[in-house]
N, C-alpha and C positions, 0 to 999 in steps of 0.2 A: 629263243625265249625273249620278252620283251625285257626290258633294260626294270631293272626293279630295285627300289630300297631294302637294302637288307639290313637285319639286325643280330650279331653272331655276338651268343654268350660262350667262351670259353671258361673251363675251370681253373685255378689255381693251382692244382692238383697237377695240371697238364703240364706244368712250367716245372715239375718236380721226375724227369724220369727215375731218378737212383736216389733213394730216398736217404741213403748211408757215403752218397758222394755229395753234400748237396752246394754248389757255387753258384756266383753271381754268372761266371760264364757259364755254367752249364744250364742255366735257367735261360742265359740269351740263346743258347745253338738248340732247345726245346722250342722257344718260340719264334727263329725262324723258321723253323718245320712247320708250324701253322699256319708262319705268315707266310710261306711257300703256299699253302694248296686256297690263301684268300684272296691272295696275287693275283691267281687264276681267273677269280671272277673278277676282282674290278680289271682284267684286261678285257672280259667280255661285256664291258660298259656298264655292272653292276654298279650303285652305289654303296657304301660300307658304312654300319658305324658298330665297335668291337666295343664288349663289354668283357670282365676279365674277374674271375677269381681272385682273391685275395689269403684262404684258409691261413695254407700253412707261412704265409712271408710274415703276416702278423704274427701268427706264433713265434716266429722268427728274432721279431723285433720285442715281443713282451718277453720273452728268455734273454735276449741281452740287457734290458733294464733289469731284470730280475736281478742279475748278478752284477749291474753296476749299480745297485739302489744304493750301495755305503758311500760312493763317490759321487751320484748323479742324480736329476731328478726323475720322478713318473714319466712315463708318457700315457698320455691319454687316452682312449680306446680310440672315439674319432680323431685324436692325431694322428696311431696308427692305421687307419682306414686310409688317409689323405696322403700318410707316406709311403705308402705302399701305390696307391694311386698313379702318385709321378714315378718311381724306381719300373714297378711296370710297367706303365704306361709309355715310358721310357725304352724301355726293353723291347716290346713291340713298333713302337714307332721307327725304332732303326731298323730293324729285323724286317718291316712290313718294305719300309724305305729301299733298304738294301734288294729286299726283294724284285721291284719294281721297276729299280735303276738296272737290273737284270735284263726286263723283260722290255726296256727302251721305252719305259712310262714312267711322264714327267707329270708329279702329281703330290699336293701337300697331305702330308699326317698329321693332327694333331691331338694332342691327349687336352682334356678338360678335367680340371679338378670336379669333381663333381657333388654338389649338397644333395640327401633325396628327404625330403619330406615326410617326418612320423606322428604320432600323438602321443602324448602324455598318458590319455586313457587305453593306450594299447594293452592288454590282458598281460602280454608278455614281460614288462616292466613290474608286475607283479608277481609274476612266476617266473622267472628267466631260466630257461633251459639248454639255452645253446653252449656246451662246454667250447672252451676257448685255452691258447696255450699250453704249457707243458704239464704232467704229473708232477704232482708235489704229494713229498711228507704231509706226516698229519698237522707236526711244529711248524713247519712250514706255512699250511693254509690255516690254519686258526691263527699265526701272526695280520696275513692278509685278511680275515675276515675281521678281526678287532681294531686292526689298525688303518685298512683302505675300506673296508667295509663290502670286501670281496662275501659275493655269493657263492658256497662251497660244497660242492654235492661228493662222494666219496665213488668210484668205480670199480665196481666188482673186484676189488682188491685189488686193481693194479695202482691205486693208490687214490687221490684228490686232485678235484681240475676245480679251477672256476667256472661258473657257467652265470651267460651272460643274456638279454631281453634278446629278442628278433622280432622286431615288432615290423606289422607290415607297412611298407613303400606306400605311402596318400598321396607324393607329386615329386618332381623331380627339379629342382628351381633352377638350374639352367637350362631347361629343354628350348628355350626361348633360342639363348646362342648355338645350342647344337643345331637346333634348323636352320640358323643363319647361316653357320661353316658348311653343312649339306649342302646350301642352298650354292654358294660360292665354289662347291666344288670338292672341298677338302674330307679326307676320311680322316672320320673320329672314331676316339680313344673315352668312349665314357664311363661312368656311374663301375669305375672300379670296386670291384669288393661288396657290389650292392648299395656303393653309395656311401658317403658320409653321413649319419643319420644327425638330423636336426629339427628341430620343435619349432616353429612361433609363438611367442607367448603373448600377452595383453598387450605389451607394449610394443609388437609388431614388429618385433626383434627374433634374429633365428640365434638360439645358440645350441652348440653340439650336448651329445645324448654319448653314455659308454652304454654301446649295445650293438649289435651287428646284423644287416639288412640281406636276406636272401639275396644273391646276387640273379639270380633265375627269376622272380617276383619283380627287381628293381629293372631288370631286362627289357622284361614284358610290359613294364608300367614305359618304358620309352620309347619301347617300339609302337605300342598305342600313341604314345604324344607325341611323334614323329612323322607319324604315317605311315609306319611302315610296309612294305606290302608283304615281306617273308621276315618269318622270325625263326632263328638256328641257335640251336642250343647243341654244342659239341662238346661231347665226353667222352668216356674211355670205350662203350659199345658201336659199334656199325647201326646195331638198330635195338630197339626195344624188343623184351622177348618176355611173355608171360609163362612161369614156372621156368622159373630163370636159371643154367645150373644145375638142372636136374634132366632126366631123361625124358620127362616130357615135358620141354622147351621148346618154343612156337616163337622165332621171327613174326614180328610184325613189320609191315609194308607201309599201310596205309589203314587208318581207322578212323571215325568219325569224334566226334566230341563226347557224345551218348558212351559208346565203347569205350572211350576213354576212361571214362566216369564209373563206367560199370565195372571198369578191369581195378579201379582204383577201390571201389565196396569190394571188392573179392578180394583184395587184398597182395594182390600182384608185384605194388613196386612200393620198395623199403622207406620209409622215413626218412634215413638220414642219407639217401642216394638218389633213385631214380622218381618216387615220389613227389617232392618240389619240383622236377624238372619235368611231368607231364603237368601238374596245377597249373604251372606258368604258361605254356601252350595252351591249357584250356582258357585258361583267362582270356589270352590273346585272339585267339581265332574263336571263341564265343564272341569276345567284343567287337570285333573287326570282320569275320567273314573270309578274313584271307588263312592262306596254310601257315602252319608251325612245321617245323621238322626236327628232327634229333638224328645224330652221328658221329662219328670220329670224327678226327680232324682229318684224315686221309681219305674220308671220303664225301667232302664236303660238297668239291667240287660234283663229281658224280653222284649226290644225293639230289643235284640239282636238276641235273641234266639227266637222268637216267632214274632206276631204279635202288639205288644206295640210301641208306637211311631208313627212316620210319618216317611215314608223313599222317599230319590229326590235320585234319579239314574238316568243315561245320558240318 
């Protein structure tokens, strides 16, 4: 296979095997399992640049300020986006690192804080629907909604989340230096968590948005402004399956963008799961012409090479 720019979305999710164990080490020995089977390819001369979930480490970090708010201050939504950023990005760097120095390849990692570019007039910042963080009381989120001016929807009785904008990815502002580190050689660490979301205003100034950026959408928007030639979206399936779950569930291999589209009107793949992670392959290999694929992490490598995965092509 020819020597290719890849672009591999990981979940955050993935960095969580045992959801009731959950440490800082056991999020690193998750992600050198991944950065085991990405190893693989840049020893076979691929290029890499790893984009990475953020779900549940933010939840993570808004439940520790929860319960230091008497002692400490907020943190921000995009402060949590950016500190999750480096902790991951982190985590995977060593882990990719460690990997590498394995396989007697001498080769830089770097992570980039990353800004991704939204609007103002997003729909989303007027409806915000993305629940974020942990269940709360009622006292609880009616304290937050009057006093931060928390958004507060109630779920199905298992209690109150806030729920917060996702407005879509318009540009990515350091795409400029990610080509450069590509260009030099180095595998990147970008647009963690979908990205820092940040606005321009009149005065041609960015400042940060609390709202939270599909990491799948902020993906696809990079591996377009990169050039990518393959974009990989790796989650918990081998391959995408319509009527998912049930006895009559059908692997998919290989489908077009049409089929895509059509499986998506039929109503195929979930909203809050598989859903964003075909839109974002179609965005990309509509715009681009090259393949998208989706897989596990264990079979990344032979999703490449072989028949493993699901592959959307134009």
């Amino acid at each position: 296979m020819d020597k290719k720019l890849i672009v591999i979305a990981i979940g955050g999710n993935s960095l969580i095997e045992d959801s009731k164990h959950v440490t800082v080490s056991a999020q690193y020995k998750a992600a050198s399992k991944t950065a085991h089977h990405i190893a693989r390819l840049i020893k076979e001369g691929h290029r890499v640049v790893i984009v990475h979930g953020n779900g549940p480490q933010v939840g993570y970090i808004l439940l520790r300020a929860e319960y230091a708010r008497k002692i400490l201050h907020a943190v921000p939504l995009d402060s949590c986006v950016a500190d999750t950023q480096g902790a991951i990005g982190y985590q995977l760097q060593k882990a990719l690192g460690n990997e590498l120095e394995l396989l007697g390849i001498k080769a830089d990692v770097a992570t980039v804080v990353t800004q991704v570019l939204v609007s103002d007039d997003d729909p989303s910042f007027s409806n915000p629907t993305k629940p974020i963080g942990s269940f709360m009381q009622k006292e609880e989120a009616e304290y937050h909604r009057d006093n931060d001016g928390w958004a507060i929807v109630e779920d199905a009785g298992r209690g109150y989340r806030r729920v917060v904008a996702s407005p879509r990815p318009t540009g990515i502002i350091e795409s400029g230096t990610i080509r450069k580190l590509i260009d030099a050689g180095v595998i990147v660490i970008a647009a963690g968590g979908g990205g820092i979301p940040v606005v321009r205003e009149a005065d041609g100034l960015l400042y940060g948005r609390e709202a939270v950026v599909d990491k799948d959408l902020a993906a696809a928007l990079l591996a377009k402004d990169i050039g990518a030639d393959l974009f990989v979206i790796s989650t918990a399936v081998e391959k995408v399956c319509l009527n998912y779950n049930t006895p009559e569930e059908k692997k998919l291999e290989r489908i077009t963008v049409a089929e895509a589209e059509q499986y998506v009107k039929e109503g195929h793949f979930a909203p809050g799961s598989m859903l964003p992670k075909i839109k974002a392959l179609e965005d990309f290999v509509s715009t681009t012409g090259n393949t998208g694929l989706i897989t596990d992490p264990s079979h990344l490598y032979d999703a490449i090479y072989s028949d493993a995965g699901t592959k959307i092509v134009p």
